[in-house]
C-alpha positions as CSV (number, residue, x, y, z in Angstrom):
1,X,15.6,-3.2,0.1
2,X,12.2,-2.6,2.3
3,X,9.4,-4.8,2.8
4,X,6.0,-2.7,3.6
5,X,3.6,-5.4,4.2
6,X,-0.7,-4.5,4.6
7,X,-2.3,-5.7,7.5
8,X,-6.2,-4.8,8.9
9,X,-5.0,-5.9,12.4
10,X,-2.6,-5.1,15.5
11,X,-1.9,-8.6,15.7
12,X,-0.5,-8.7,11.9
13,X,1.2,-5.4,12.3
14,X,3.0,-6.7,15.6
15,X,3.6,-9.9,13.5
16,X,4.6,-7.7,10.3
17,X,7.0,-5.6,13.0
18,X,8.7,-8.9,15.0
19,X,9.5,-10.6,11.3
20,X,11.8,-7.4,10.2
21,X,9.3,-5.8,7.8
22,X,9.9,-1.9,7.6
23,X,7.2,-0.3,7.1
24,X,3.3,-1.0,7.7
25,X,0.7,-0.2,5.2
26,X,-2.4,-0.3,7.9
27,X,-5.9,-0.8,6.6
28,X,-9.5,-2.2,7.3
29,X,-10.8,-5.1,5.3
30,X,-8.2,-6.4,3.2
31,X,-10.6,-8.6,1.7
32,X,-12.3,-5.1,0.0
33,X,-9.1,-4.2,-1.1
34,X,-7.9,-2.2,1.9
35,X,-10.3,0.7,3.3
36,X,-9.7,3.3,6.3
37,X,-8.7,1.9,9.4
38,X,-10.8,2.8,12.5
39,X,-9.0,5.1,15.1
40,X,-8.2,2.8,17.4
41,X,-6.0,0.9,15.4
42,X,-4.1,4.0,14.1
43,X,-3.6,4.8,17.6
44,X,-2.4,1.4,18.4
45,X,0.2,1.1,14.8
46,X,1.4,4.7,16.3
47,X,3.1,2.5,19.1
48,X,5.1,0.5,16.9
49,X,8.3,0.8,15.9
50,X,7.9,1.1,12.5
51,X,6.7,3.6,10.8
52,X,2.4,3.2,9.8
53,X,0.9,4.8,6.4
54,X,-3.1,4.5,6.9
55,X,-4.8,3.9,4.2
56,X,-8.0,6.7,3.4
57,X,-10.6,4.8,1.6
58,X,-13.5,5.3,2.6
59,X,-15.5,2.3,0.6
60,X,-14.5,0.1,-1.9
61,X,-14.7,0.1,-5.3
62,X,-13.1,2.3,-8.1
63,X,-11.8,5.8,-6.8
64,X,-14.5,8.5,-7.9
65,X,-15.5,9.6,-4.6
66,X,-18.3,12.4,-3.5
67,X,-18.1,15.2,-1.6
68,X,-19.4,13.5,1.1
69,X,-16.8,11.1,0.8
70,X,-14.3,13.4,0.4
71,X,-15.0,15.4,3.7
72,X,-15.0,11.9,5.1
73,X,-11.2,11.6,4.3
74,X,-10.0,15.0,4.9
75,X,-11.1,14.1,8.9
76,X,-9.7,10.7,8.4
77,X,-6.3,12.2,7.3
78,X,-6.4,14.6,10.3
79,X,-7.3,11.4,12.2
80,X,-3.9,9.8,11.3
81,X,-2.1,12.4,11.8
82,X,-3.4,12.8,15.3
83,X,-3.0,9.0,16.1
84,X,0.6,10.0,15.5
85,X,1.1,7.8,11.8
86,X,3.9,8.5,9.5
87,X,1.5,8.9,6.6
88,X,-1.3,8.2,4.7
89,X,-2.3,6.2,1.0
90,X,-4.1,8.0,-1.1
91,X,-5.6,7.4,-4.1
92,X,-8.7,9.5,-6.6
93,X,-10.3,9.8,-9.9
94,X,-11.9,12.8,-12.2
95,X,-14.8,11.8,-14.2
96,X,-12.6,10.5,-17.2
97,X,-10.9,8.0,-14.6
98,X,-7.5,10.1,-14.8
99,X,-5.9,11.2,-11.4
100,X,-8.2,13.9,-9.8
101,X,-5.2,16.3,-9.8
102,X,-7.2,19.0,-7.7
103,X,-8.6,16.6,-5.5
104,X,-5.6,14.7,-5.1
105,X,-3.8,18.2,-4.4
106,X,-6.6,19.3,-1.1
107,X,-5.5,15.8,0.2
108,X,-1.9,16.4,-0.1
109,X,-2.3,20.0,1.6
110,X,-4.5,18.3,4.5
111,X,-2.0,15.6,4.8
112,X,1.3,18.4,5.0
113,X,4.2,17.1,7.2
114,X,3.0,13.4,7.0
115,X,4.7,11.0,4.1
116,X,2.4,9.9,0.8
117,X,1.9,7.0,-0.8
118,X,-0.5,7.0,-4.2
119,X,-2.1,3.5,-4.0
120,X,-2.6,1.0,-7.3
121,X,-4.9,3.9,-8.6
122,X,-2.1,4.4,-10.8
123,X,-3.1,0.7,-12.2
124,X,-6.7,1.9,-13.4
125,X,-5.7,5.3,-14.8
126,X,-5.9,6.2,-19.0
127,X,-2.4,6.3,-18.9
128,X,-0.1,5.2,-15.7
129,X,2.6,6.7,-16.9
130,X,1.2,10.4,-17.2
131,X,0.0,9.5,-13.6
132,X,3.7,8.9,-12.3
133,X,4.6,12.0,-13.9
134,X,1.7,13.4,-11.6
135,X,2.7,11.9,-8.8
136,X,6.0,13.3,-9.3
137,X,4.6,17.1,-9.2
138,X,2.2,16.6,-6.4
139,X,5.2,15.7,-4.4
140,X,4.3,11.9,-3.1
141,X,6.8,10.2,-2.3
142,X,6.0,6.9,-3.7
143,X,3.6,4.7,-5.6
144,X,2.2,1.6,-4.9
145,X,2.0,-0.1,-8.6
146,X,1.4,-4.0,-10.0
147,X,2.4,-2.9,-13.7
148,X,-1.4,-2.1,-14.8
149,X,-1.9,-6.2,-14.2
150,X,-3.6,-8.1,-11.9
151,X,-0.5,-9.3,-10.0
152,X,2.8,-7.2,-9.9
153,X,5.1,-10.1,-11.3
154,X,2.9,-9.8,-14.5
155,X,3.8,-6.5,-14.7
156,X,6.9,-5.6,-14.5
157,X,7.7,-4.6,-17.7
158,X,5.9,-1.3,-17.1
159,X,7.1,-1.1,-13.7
160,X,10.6,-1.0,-14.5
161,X,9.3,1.8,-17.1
162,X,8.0,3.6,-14.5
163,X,11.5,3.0,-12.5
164,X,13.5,4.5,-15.4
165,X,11.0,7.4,-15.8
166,X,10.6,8.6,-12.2
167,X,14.7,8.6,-11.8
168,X,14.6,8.4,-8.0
169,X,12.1,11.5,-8.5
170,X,10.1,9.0,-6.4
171,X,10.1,5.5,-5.1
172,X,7.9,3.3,-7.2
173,X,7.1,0.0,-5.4
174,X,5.8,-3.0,-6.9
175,X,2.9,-4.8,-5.2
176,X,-0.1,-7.5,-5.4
177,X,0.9,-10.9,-5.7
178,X,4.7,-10.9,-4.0
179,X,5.7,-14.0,-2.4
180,X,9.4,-15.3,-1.1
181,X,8.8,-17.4,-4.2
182,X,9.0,-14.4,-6.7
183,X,10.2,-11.2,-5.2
184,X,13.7,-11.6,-6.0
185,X,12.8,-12.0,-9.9
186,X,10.7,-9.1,-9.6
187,X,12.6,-6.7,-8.2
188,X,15.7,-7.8,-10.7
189,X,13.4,-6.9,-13.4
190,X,12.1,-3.8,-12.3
191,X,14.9,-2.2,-10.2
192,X,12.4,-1.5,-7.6
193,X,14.0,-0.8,-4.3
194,X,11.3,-1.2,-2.0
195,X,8.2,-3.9,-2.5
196,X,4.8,-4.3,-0.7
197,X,2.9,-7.6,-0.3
198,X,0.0,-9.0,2.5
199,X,2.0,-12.0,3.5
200,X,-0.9,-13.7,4.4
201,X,-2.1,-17.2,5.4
202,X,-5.6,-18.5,5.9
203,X,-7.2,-18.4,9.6
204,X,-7.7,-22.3,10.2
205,X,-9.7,-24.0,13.1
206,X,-12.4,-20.8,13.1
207,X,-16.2,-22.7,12.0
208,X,-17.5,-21.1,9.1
209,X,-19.5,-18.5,9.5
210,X,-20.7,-16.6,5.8
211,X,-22.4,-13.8,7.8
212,X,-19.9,-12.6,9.6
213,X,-16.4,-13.9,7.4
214,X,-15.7,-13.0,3.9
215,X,-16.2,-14.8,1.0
216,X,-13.2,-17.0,1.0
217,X,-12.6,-17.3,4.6
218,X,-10.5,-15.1,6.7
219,X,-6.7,-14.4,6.5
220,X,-4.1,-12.8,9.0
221,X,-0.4,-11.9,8.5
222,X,2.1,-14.6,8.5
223,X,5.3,-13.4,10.6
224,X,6.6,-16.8,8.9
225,X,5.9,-15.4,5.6
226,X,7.3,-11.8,6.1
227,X,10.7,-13.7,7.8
228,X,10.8,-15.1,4.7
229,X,10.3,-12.5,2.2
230,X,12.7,-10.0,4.2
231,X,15.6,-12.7,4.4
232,X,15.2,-12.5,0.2
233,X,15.3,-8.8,0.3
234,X,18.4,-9.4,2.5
235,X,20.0,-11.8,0.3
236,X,19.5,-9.4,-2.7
237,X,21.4,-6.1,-0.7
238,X,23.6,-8.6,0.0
239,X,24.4,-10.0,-3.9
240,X,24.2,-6.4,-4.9
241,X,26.4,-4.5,-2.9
C-alpha cells in the first residue's frame, strides 16, 4: 500500500517525506483545488527522496482550457521535467466536458519518459468509466478518483468498478476526504492499492489576515497525520499478506 499525499509547500513535502508517505503530489494553492507549482518548488521536491508528480493547472476551475493556457502547460511540463520530477498530473476537457483525448494525447507526448497521473477530471466527465478506458489507451499510469462524489469514501462503489475494469491496466487511487479514520474501510471496499489524501491541519497562532489567507484560514501538512495514515496502510499489508 502507498500513501501520495498533496502539499503546496517544501515544508509539507519534507513533512509528507519524514512521516513515510511515498510519493508527493506537489501543487500551488490547495485551497483552489491544486494549481501549478512555481519552479522553485519543483526544483526543491526534485531533492527529495521521494519521487514528486507536479500538478499542471494553470487556474482553477473546471478543465476546458485555451490555447493560451494550453501552451502555458506544455512549458510547465517541460519545467518539471527539467526541475528533475518523476511526473506530472494532468487533467482536460472537450467542449462536451468528455476527456479532450487530443489534447490530453500532446500532453502525454510533451510529458514522454516522466510518469502520469489523470487528476479527479475523471470525477466531472459524462461517463468516468469511458474515461478509465481512456486513460488506459493514453498510457497513464494512474488516476486520481473520489467515485464521481464529493469525498472518496462516498464513492467507492464506482471506484471498486473502476478497480475491476482497469485490471491492473492501471492503478486507480482513491482520493478527497481520506483520513486514518476511514482509509482502511475504503480501500477494503474498493481494492485500491494505493490512496491520496492532504493530511492537513489548520495553521494556528497566525492573526487573520482575509487579504492575504484564504477563505477558511490556512492549512499545512501534518507529519502527525501522514504517520498515521501510513501506519493503517501498514497494518492492512500486514493483515493481507
Amino acid at each position: 500500500m502507498l500513501l501520495e499525499v498533496c502539499v503546496d509547500t517544501i515544508e509539507g513535502a519534507l513533512a509528507a517525506e519524514r512521516a513515510g508517505a511515498g510519493r508527493i503530489e506537489l501543487c500551488a494553492a490547495l485551497s483552489e483545488g491544486g494549481l501549478t507549482p512555481s519552479v522553485g518548488l519543483m526544483t526543491a521536491a526534485a531533492r527529495l527522496n521521494n519521487p514528486a508528480f507536479a500538478m499542471i493547472r494553470p487556474r482553477s476551475g473546471l478543465f476546458h482550457f485555451t490555447p493560451e493556457e494550453v501552451t502555458i502547460m506544455l512549458a510547465d511540463i517541460d519545467a518539471a521535467r527539467a526541475a528533475g520530477l518523476a511526473g506530472v498530473v494532468l487533467g482536460v476537457q472537450d467542449a462536451r466536458g468528455a476527456l479532450d483525448m487530443a489534447l490530453l494525447a500532446r500532453l502525454s507526448e510533451q510529458a514522454t519518459g516522466m510518469g502520469r497521473t489523470l487528476h479527479r477530471v475523471i470525477d466531472v466527465v459524462p461517463d468516468p468509466l469511458v474515461a478509465l478506458d481512456q486513460a488506459v489507451l493514453l498510457g497513464f499510469d494512474r488516476v486520481l478518483t473520489s467515485g464521481a462524489k464529493p469525498l472518496a469514501p462516498d464513492g467507492t462503489e464506482l471506484i471498486a468498478e473502476m478497480v475491476r475494469r482497469a485490471g491492473g491496466a492501471l492503478s486507480v487511487m482513491p482520493g478527497c476526504g481520506l483520513t486514518p479514520q476511514n482509509v482502511s474501510r475504503v480501500i477494503s471496499a474498493t481494492g485500491a492499492t494505493e490512496v491520496h489524501a492532504a493530511c492537513n491541519a489548520p495553521v494556528t497562532g497566525d492573526p487573520a489576515f482575509s487579504d492575504f489567507d484564504p477563505k477558511g484560514g490556512r492549512f499545512k501538512t501534518s507529519e502527525a497525520e501522514v504517520r498515521a495514515m501510513v501506519n493503517i496502510l501498514e497494518e492492512v499489508d500486514t493483515s493481507s499478506g
